[in-house]
C-alpha positions, 0 to 999 in steps of 0.5 A: 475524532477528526473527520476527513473525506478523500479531498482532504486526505489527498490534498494533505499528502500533496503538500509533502516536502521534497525531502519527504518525497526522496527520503524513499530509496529504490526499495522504498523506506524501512519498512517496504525495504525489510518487510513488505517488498519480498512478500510482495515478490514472492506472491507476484512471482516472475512478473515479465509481460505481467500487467501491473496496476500499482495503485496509489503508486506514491514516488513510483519506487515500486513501479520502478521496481516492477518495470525493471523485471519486465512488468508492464505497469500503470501507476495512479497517484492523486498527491500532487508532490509524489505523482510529479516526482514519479513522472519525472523520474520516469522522464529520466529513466524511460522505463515504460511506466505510464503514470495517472494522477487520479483518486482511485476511490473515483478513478474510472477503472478500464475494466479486465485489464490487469493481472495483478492490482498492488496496492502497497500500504494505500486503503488505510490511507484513503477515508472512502476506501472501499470504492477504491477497492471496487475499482481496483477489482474491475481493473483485474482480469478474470482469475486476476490477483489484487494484492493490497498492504496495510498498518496492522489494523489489531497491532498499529501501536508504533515502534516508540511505544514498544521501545517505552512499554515493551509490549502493544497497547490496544485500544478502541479498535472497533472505532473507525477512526482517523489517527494523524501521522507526520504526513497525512493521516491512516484510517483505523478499521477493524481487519474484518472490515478490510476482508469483508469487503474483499469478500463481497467483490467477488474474491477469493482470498488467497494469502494472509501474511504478517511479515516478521522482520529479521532478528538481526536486522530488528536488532541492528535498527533497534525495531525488536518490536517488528520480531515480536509482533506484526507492524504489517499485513498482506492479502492477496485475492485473486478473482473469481468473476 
């Protein structure tokens, strides 16, 4: 197994090309367009004058996002190549998001600031995730909620797989593991390990979600894997401290 620590991981997604970088619409890619952002909406509700912390922002689609419905929002991203993207596009835009570049496993959380904590697809990302986690709960008001995405850790086989064997595969899932991707790496841990750790921060989980991909739109993108079986999961916690 290949062994990374949080430098390397960051240091990795830094060096994205710009065409990586804007390869992501204002909704995001496929996956956040179809699948994550409307359960993200749907558990913040309405979010004017909300404070926002989304945390590992990437590009800042979903700062935008946020922004756009009144939300007042902070991003921190550490990879260099998407911090800088989301800072200029906010130049340009000026739509009163303030951007750190900072790993939040070491970012210093100002404490009860925030209503909500979205970390959209990020845990898996970073290999000493759970003082990220911790931050991102202090950073939270009381009754505050945190809302974090992740690969399905039970079902993470990809779409090409489905497409050769019609079914998931599952395989050494009590390892925690580094798995390479075309940008970076995700960190394979069972789900009771992310749900563990939320637990003892003191939250309360809230909601657990699967999102299930439309049938048209599965069959229209040929992703009939995504009907079928959960690519992703959503938690939302809210704390209790």
């Amino acid at each position: 197994m290949e062994q990374i620590n949080n430098a390397d991981a960051i240091s990795s997604w830094g060096k994205a090309s710009q065409e990586s970088v804007e390869s992501f619409s204002d909704e995001g890619d496929f996956t956040r367009k179809y699948l994550l952002n409307a359960v993200i909406f749907a558990l913040l509700g309405d979010v004017k004058g909300k404070r926002i912390l989304d945390a590992g922002c990437g590009q800042g689609y979903l700062s935008r996002l946020l922004a756009k419905r009144g939300a007042l929002v902070t991003g921190v991203e550490p990879a260099e190549a998407w911090y800088r993207y989301a800072q200029r596009r906010e130049e340009t835009e000026q739509l009163g998001i303030t951007y750190q570049q900072a790993d939040l496993s070491s970012w210093t959380s100002p404490s009860e600031t925030f209503d909500y904590v979205i970390a959209n697809m990020v845990f898996m990302d970073i290999p000493d995730f759970q003082p990220a986690l911790h931050n991102c709960v202090q950073a939270l008001k009381h009754r505050g909620e945190l809302i974090f995405s992740l690969l399905h850790p039970c079902f993470e086989e990809t779409g090409a797989a489905w497409k050769e064997k019609g079914y998931v595969e599952i395989r050494d899932y009590f390892q925690e593991r580094a798995i390479k991707q075309n940008l970076g790496h995700f960190i394979h841990r069972p789900l009771s390990t992310y749900l563990n750790s939320v637990l003892q921060e003191g939250c309360t989980i809230q909601n657990v979600i699967e999102p299930q991909l439309d049938e048209a739109i599965a069959r229209q993108h040929n992703a009939e894997r995504y009907w079928h079986v959960p690519g992703y999961i959503v938690i939302s916690a809210s704390k209790t401290f």
